[in-house]
C-alpha positions as MATLAB code, in Angstrom:
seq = 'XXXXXXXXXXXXXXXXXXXXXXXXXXXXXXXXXXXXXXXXXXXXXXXXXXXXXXXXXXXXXXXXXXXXXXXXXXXXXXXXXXXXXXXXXXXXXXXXXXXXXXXXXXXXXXXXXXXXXXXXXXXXXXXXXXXXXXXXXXXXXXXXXXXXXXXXXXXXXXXXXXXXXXXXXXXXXXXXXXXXXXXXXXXXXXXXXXXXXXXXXXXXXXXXXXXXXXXXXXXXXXXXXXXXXXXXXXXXXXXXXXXXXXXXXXXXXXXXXXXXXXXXXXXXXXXXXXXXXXXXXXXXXXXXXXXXXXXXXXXXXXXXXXXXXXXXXXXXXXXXXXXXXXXXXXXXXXXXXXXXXXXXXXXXXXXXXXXXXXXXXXXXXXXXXXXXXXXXXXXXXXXXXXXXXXXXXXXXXXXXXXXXXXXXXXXXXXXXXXXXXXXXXXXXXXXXXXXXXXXXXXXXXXXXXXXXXXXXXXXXXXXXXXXXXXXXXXXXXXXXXXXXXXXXXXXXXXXXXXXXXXXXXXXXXXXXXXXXXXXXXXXXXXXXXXXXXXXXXXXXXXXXXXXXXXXXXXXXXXXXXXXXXXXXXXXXXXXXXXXXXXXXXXXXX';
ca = [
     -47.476  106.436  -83.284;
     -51.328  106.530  -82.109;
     -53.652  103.956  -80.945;
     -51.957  100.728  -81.799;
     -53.636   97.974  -83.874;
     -51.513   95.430  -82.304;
     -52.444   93.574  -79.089;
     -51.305   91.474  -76.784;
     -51.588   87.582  -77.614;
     -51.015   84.358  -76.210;
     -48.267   83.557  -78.651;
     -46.159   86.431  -77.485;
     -43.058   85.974  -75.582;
     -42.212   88.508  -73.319;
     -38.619   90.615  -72.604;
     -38.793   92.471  -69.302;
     -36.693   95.320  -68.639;
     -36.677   98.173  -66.541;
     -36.339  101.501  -68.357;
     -33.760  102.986  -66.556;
     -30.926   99.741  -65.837;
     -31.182   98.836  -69.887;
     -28.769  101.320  -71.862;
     -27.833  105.119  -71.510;
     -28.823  106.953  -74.838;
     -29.012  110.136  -73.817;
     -26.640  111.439  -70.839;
     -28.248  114.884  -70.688;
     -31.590  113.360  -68.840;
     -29.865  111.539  -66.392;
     -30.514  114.274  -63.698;
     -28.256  115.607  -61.053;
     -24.823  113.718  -60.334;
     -24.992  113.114  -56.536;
     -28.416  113.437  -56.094;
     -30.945  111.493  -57.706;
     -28.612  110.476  -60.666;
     -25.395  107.667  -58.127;
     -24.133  106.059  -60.944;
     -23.211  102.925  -58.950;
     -26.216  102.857  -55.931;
     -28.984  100.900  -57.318;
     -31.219  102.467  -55.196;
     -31.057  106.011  -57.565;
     -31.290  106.590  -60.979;
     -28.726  104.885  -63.933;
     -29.175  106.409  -66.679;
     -30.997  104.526  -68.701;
     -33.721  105.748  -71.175;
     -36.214  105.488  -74.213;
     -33.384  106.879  -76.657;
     -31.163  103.848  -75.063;
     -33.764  101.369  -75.535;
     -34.542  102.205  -78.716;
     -30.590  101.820  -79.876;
     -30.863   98.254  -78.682;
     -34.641   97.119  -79.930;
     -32.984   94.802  -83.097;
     -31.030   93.129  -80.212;
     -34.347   92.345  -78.584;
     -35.766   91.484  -81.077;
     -32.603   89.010  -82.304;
     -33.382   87.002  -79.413;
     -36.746   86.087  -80.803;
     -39.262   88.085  -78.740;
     -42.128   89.532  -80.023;
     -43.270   92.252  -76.689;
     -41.530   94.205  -74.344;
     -42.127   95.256  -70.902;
     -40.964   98.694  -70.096;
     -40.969  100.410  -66.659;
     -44.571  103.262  -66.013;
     -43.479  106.139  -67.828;
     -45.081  108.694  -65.750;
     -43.168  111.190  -64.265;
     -42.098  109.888  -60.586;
     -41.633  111.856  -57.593;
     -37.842  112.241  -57.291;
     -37.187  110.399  -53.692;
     -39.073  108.516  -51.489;
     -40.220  110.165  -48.738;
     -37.551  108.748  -46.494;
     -35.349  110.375  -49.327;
     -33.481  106.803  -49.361;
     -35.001  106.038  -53.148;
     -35.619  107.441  -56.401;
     -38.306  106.998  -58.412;
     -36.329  105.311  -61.042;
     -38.742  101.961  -60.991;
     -41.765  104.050  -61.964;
     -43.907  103.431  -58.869;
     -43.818  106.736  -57.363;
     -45.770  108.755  -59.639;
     -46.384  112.467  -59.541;
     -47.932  113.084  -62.665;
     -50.230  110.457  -64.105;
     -50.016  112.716  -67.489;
     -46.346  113.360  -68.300;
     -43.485  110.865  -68.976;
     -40.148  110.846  -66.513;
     -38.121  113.540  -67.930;
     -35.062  111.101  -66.689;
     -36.298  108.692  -69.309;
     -37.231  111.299  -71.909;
     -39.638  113.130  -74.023;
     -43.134  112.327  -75.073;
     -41.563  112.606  -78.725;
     -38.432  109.696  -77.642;
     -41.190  107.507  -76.340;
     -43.182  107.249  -79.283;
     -40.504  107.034  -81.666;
     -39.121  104.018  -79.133;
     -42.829  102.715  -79.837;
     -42.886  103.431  -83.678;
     -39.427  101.790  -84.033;
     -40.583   98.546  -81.759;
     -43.311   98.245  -84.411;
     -41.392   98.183  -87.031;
     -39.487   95.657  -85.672;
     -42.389   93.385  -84.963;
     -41.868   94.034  -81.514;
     -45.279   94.893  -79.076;
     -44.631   97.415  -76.153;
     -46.490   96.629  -73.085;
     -47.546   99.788  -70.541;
     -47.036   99.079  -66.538;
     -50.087  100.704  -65.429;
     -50.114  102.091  -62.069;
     -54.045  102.627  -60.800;
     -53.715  101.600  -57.352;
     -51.225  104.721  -56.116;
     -49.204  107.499  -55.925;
     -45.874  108.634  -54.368;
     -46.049  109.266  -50.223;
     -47.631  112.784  -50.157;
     -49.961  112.502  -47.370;
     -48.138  111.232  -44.050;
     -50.993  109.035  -42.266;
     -53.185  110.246  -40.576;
     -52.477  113.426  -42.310;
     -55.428  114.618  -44.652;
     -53.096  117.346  -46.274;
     -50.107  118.224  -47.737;
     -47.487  119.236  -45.575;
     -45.546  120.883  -46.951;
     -48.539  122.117  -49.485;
     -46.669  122.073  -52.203;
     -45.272  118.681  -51.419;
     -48.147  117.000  -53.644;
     -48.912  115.328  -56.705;
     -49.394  116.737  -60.312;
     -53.262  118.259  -60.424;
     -55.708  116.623  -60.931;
     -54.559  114.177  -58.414;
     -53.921  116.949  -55.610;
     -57.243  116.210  -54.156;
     -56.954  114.917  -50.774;
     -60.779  113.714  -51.315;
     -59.208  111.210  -53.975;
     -57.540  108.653  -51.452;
     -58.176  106.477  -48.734;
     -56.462  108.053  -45.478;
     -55.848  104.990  -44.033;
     -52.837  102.900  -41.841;
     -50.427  100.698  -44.077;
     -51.541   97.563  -45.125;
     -50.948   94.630  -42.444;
     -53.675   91.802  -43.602;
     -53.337   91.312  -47.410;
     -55.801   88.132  -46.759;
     -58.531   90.884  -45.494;
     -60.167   92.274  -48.834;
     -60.970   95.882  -47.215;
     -57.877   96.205  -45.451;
     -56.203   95.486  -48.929;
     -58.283   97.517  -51.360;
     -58.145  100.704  -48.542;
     -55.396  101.077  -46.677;
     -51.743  101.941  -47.674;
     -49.077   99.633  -49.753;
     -45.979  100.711  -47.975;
     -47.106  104.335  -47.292;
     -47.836  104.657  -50.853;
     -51.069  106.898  -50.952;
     -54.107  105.047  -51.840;
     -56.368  106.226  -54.659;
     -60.058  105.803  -54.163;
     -61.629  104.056  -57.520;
     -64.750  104.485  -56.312;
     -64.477  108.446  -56.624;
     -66.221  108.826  -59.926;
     -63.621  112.149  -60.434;
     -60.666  110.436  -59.325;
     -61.049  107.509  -61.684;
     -62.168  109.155  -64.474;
     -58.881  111.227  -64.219;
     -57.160  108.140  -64.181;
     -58.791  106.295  -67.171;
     -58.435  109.847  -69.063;
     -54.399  109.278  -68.009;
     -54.376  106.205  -70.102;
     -56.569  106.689  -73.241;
     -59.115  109.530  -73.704;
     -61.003  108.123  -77.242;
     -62.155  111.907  -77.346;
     -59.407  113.436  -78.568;
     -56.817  110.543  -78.934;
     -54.787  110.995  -76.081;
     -53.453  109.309  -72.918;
     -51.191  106.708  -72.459;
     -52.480  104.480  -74.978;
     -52.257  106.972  -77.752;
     -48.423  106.490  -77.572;
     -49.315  102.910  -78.978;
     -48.820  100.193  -76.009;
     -50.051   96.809  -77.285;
     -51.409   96.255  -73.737;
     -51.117   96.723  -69.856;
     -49.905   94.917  -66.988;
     -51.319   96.624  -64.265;
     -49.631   96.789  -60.627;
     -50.575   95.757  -56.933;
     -53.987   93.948  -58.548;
     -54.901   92.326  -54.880;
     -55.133   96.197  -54.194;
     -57.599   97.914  -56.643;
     -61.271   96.200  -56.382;
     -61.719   93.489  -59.227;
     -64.724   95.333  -61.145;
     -61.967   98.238  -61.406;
     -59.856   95.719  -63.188;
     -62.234   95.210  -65.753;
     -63.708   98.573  -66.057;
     -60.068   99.767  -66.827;
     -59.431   96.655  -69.760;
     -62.451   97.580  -71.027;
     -61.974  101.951  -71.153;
     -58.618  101.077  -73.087;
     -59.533   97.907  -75.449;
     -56.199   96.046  -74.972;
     -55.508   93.216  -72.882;
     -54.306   93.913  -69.106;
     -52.657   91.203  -66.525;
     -51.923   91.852  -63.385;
     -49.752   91.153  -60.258;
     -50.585   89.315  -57.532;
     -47.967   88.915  -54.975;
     -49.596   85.146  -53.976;
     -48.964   81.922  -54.094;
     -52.405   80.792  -53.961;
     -54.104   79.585  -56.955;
     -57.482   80.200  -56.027;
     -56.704   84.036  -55.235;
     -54.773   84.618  -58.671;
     -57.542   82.673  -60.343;
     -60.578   84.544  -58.542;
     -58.800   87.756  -59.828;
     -57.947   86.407  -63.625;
     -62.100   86.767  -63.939;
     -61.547   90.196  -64.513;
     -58.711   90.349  -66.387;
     -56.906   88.944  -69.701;
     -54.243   87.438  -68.020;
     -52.539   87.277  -64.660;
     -48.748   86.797  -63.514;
     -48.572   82.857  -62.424;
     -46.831   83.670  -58.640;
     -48.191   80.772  -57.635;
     -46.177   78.391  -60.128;
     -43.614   80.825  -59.870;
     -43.177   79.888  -56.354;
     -43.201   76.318  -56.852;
     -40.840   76.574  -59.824;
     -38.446   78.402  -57.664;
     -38.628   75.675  -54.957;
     -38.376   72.745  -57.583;
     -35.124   74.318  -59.747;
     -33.401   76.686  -56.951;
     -34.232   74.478  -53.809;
     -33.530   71.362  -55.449;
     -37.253   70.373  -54.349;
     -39.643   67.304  -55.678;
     -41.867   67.950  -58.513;
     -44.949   68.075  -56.391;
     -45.668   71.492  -56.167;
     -45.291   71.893  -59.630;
     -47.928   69.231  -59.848;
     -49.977   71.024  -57.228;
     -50.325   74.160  -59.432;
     -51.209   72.104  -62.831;
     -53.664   70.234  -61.058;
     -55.476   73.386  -60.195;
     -55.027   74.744  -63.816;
     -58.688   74.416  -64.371;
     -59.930   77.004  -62.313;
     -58.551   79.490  -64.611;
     -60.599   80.301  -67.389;
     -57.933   80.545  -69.941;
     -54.315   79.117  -68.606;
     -52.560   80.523  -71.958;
     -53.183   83.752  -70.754;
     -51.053   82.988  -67.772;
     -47.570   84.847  -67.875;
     -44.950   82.835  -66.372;
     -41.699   84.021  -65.067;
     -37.868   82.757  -63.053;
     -37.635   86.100  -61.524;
     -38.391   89.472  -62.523;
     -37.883   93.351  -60.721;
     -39.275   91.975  -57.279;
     -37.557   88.671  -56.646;
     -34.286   87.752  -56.807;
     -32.309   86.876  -59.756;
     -32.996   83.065  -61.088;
     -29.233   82.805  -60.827;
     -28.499   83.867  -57.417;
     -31.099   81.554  -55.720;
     -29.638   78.334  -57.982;
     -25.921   79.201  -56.853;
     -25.178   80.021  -59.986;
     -25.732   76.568  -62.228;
     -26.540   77.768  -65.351;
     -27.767   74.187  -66.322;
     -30.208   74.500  -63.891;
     -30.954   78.083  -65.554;
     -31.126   75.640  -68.784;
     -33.642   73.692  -67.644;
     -35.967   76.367  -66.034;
     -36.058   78.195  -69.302;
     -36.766   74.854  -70.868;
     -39.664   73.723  -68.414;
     -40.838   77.459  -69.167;
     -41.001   77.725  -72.763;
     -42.687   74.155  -72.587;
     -45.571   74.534  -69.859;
     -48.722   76.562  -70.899;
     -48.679   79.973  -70.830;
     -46.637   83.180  -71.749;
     -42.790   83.421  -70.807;
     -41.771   86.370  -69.512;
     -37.799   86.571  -69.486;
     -36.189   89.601  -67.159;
     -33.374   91.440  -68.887;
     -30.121   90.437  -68.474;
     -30.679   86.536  -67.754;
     -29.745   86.018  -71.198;
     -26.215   87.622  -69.644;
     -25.929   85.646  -67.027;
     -26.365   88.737  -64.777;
     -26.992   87.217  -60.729;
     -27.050   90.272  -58.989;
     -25.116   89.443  -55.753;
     -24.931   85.707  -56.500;
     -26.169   85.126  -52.959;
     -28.625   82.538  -51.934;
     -30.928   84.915  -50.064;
     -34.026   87.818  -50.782;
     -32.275   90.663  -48.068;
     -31.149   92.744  -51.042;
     -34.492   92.180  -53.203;
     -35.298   95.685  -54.914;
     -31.632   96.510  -55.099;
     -29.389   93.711  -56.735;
     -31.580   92.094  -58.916;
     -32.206   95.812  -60.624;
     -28.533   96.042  -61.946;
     -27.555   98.002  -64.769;
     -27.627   95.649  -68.169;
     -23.769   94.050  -68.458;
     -23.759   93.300  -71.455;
     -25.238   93.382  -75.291;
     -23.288   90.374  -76.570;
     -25.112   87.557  -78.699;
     -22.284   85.279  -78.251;
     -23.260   84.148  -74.761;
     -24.867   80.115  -74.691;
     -27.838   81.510  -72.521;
     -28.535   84.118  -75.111;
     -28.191   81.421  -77.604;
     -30.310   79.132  -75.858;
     -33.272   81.503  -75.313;
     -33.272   82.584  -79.461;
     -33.767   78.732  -79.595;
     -36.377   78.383  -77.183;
     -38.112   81.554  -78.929;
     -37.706   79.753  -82.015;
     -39.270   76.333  -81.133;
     -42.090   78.466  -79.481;
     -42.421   80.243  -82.856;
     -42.466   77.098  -85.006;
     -45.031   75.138  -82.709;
     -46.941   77.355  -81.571;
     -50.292   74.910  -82.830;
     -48.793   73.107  -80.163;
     -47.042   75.217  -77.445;
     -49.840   77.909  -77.828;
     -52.816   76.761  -78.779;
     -51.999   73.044  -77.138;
     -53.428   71.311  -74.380;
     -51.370   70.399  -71.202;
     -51.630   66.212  -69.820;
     -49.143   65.084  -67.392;
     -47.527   62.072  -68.813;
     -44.952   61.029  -65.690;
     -44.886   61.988  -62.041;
     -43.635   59.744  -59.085;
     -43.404   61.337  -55.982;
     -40.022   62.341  -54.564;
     -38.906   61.688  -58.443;
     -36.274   64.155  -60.031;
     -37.612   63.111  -63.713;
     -41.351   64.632  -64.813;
     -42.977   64.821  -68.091;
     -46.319   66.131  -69.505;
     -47.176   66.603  -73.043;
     -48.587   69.513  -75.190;
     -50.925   68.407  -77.510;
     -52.661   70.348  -80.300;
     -56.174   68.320  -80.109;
     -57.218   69.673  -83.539;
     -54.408   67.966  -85.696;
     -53.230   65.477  -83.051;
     -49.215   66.882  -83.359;
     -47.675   67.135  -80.023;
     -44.327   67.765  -78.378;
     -43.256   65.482  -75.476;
     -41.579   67.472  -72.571;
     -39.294   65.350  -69.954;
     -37.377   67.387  -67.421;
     -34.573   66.145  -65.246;
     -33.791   67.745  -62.155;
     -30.884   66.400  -60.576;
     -27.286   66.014  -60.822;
     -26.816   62.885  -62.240;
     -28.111   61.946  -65.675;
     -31.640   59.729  -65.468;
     -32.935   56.648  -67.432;
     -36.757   56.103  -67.995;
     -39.760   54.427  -69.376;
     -42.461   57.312  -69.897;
     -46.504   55.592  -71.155;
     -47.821   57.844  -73.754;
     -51.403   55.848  -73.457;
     -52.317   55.249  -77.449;
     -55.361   56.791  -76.921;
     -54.531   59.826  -76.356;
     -51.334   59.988  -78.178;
     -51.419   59.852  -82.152;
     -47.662   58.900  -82.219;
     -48.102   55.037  -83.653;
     -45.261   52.076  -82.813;
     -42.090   52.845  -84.273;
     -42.402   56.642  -84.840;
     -38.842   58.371  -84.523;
     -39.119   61.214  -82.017;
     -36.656   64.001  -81.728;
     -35.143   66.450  -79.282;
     -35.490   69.749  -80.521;
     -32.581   71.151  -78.079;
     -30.408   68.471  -79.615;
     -31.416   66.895  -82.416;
     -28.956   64.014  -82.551;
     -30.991   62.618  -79.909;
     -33.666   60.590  -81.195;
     -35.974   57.985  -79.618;
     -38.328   55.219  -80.600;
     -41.941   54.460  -79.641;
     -42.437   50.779  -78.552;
     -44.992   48.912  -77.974;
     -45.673   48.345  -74.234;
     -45.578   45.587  -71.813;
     -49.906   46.393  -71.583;
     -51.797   45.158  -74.362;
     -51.849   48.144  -76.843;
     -49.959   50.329  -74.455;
     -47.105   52.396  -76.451;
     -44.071   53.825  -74.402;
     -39.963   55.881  -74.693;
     -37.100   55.125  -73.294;
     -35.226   58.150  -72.674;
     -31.937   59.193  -70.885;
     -32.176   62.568  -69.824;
     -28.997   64.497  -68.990;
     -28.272   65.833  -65.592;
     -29.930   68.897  -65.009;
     -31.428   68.616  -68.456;
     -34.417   68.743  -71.101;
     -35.927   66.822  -73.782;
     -38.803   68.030  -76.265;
     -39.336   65.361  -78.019;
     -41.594   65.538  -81.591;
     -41.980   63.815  -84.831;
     -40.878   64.648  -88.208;
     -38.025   65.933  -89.607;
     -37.035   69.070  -87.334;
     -33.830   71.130  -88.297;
     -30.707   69.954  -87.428;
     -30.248   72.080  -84.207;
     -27.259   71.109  -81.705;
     -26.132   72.815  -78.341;
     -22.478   74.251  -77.565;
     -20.315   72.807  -75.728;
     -20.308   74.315  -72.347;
     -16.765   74.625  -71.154;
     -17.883   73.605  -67.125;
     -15.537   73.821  -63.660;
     -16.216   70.540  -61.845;
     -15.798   70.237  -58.230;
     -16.560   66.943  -57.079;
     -16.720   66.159  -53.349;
     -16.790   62.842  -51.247;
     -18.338   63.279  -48.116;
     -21.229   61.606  -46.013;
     -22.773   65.006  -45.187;
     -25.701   62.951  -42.772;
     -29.640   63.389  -43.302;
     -30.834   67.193  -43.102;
     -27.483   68.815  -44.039;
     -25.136   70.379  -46.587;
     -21.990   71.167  -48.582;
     -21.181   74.745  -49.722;
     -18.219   76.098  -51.143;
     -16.510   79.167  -50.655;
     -13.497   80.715  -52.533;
     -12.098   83.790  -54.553;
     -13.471   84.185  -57.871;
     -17.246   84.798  -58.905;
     -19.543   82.845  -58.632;
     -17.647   82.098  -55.664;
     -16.316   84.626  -52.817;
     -15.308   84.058  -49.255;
     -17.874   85.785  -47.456;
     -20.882   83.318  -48.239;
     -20.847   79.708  -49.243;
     -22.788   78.401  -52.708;
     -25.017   75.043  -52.027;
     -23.577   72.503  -53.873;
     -25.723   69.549  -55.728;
     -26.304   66.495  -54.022;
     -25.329   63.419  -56.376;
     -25.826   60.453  -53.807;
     -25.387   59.883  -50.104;
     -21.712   60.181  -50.184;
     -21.072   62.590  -53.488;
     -21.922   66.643  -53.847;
     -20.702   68.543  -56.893;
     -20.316   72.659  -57.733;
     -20.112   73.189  -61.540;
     -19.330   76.713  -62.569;
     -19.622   77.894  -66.301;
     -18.343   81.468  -64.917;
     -15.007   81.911  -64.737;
     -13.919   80.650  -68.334;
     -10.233   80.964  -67.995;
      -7.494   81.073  -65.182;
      -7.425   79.486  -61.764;
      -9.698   79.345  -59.123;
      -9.256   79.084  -55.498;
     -11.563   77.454  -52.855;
     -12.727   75.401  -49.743;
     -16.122   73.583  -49.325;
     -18.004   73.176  -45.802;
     -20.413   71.939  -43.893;
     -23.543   73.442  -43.735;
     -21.754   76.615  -44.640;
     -20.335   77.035  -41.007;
     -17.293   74.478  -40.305;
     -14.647   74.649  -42.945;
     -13.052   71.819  -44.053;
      -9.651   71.235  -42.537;
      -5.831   71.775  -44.874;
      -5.023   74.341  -47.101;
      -7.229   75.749  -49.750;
      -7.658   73.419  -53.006;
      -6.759   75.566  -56.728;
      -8.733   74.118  -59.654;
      -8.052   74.704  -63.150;
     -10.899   76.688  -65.353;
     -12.594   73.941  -67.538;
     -11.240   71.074  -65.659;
     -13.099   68.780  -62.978;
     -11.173   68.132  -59.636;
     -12.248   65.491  -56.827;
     -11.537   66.129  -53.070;
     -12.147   63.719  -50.004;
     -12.255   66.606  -47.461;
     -12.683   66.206  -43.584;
     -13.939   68.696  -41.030;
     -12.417   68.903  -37.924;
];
């Protein structure tokens, strides 16, 4: 490989992995067994590499992406500082020029890269400009010891900001110059120092850098760090699109940065997704972030995301309900932007399947589980890739309009709409527990679907619907059902007869007046479930909370529910078949 000719695009869809959880191809660059190779501590190297990745691109690529995110290939220091961490994630670099021997040689990577083409698959680079490993110990100004250092050229004390950790992210100076977690903080505005790092990436002299390996594009860490004119100065040295991470959930920041930039990470609707399909929240912060979609100047170039290498699995904050996980993906797939889908979810992997961030950076990194393409979530996503694929003059290109929003609603609805050709796909999304009935306006100026068009679900097509005329003069309108916990995307035509699995679900169904403010969890002996920590249950109506589990698929399971997660119910523990649904009436004492 050399300097790709493929970029980055809106109509990608994006597989996220990190380099060293994914597969094991080559055993002999794991490193040292007991030291910075614990098979088993997530917080030290796997085993995973480019030869490993490689072995499993047509898998990838089966699941309909077209790009892949792969972990900074630099070489990494080997600990932390602390010595409590490897440098397995690729944010501890050491030499800005050589790949991590523990993932493999600069001949592996390209061949990974060659291979990926081949396949139709883009490889994106995760640029690190803002940092390297903790060599200098503030308010140290050299190495000590000296040959405790990074890889020259970057052994220049002169070439960082010797400055206190970072305290006030909202303080532009104190972000830009001081210290992300002791990480040592390269100074951009050192004309040696950043031409050292641009040459890192792609020298156009003689072909080499980073770039020269043939990365489609760049997303490039810590952006709130690195001044913005850096941003663009570094898009511009390598000619492929860059987006960057912003750890915020303010629009206006994320948007003020996406001026320099191709694209940016949406953390903001992130956030809001998260509280809306994991917190069992109102649709109004979704809302919130749409509304402010125009002060972006290109929302397709937004990549959006359930979870990903710094948050906790989409699983393990949504106890586990892989309808809800249905229905994320769904809303995802739908709303503008890029999807960016972490490795594993298509597994069902959870990390520690506990409703809580204290293990963030350790449990949601697990090593891959599995490679089957049996599993209904890997099934689902090819489908979703699929749809995105087929419609893109929609789902890509399309424009974005709210259609139905109430507030404190579980049901909302927008449509894409390609405004050339006037096709569009109507998206209605159900968050609750119990399935929801309708009327969503599609106003008939703004909607070229005419009185009596059939519209179909494209995640089920035996569910079709009928524009009617409205009660408003000229007004045109659906009546839709939506399942619990479920999606429509609703278009005209004749799609492809598509239909879901069955989804073989444990039903627990409980009767009890919890009272305003609190909660049912259950507790028992068989994943998702353990005794240590409760899982939220779904709250149906005032007097009826269900669990449903899709995870254990055979045997018996064993359990107790309680309030608020701290007073068990009273009586022995109930056993409930796999597959079956059971109703208790329990009472605490």
């Amino acid at each position: 490989m050399a300097y790709s000719s493929q970029s980055l695009s809106a109509s990608d869809t994006v597989y996220m992995l990190l380099t060293d959880r994914f597969f094991d191809g080559d055993p002999r660059n794991n490193g040292v067994l007991h030291q910075e190779y614990r098979p088993g501590n997530l917080h030290y190297y796997q085993g995973g590499d480019w030869v490993g990745l490689t072995q499993k691109l047509q898998y990838i690529k089966n699941l309909g992406f077209t790009a892949i995110w792969i972990s900074a290939p630099q070489e990494n220091e080997t600990y932390s500082r602390s010595g409590d961490e490897a440098g397995y994630h690729g944010y501890y670099t050491k030499d800005f020029n050589r790949p991590n021997p523990h993932f493999g040689t600069e001949e592996e990577l390209r061949a990974l890269i060659s291979r990926a083409e081949a396949l139709g698959l883009k490889v994106i680079l995760d640029a690190q400009l803002n940092h390297t490993a903790d060599y200098l110990e503030y308010p140290s100004t050299t190495y000590d010891p000296a040959d405790y250092k990074p890889a020259a050229p970057f052994d220049n004390p002169d070439w960082y900001h010797h400055a206190p950790n970072i305290v006030n992210f909202d303080n532009p100076d104190e972000a830009q110059n001081y210290s992300l977690g002791g990480l040592d903080d390269l100074a951009q505005e050192n004309p040696a120092c950043w031409a050292a790092l641009m040459n890192a990436y792609w020298n156009p002299t003689n072909q080499s850098g980073w770039f020269s390996y043939g990365f489609a594009g760049s997303r490039v860490d810590a952006v709130i760090e690195i001044p913005p004119e850096y941003l663009s100065r570094f898009e511009a040295h390598t000619g492929k699109p860059s987006f960057g991470e912003a750890f915020t959930g303010s629009v206006d920041e994320n948007a003020a940065i996406a001026q320099y930039m191709w694209g940016m990470l949406d953390f903001p609707l992130y956030f809001q997704m998260n509280n809306v399909f994991c917190k069992a929240e109102a649709w109004g912060g979704i809302k919130w972030a749409f509304d402010q979609d125009g002060k972006y100047k290109d929302t397709s170039h937004l990549f959006t995301f359930l979870d990903n290498h710094d948050r906790a699995r989409f699983l393990a904050n949504a106890s586990d309900n892989w309808a809800k996980l249905r229905l994320a993906l769904a809303f995802q797939y739908a709303a503008r932007g890029i999807p960016i889908v972490y490795y594993g979810t298509e597994q069902n992997m959870a990390g520690d399947y506990k409703y809580s961030e204290d293990t963030l950076n350790y449990c949601n990194r697990e090593m891959m589980s599995s490679f089957s393409e049996d599993t209904t979530t890997f099934q689902y996503i090819q489908r979703l890739n699929a749809i995105r694929k087929e419609y893109s003059k929609i789902l890509v290109d399309g424009i974005q309009q709210e259609l139905y929003y109430s507030y404190g609603d579980s049901v909302y609805a927008f449509r894409r709409r390609n405004e050339g050709n006037g096709a569009e796909i109507i998206c209605i999304f159900n968050n609750s527990a119990s399935a929801q009935t309708r009327q969503i306006t599609l106003n008939s100026g703004l909607t070229s679907y005419t009185i009596g068009t059939q519209l179909t679900n494209l995640l089920e097509t035996n569910d079709v619907f009928c524009v009617e005329a409205g009660e408003i003069s000229g007004s045109r309108v659906i009546h839709v059902t939506v399942p619990a916990n479920g999606a429509l995307l609703l278009t005209s035509g004749d799609p492809e007869e598509y239909h879901q699995p069955s989804y073989e679900q444990t039903k627990v169904i409980v009767h009890y007046d919890a009272g305003f403010g609190n909660s049912i969890s259950i507790r028992g002996n068989t994943l998702p479930l353990n005794w240590e920590f409760g899982q939220k249950c779904e709250n149906v109506n005032t007097n009826t909370w269900q669990f449903v589990m899709e995870r254990p698929v055979g045997g018996s399971i064993e359990f107790k529910v309680l309030l608020n997660d701290s007073t068990w119910e009273s009586g022995d523990n109930h056993v409930v078949k796999a597959g079956s649904t059971m109703e208790i009436w329990p009472s605490f004492d």
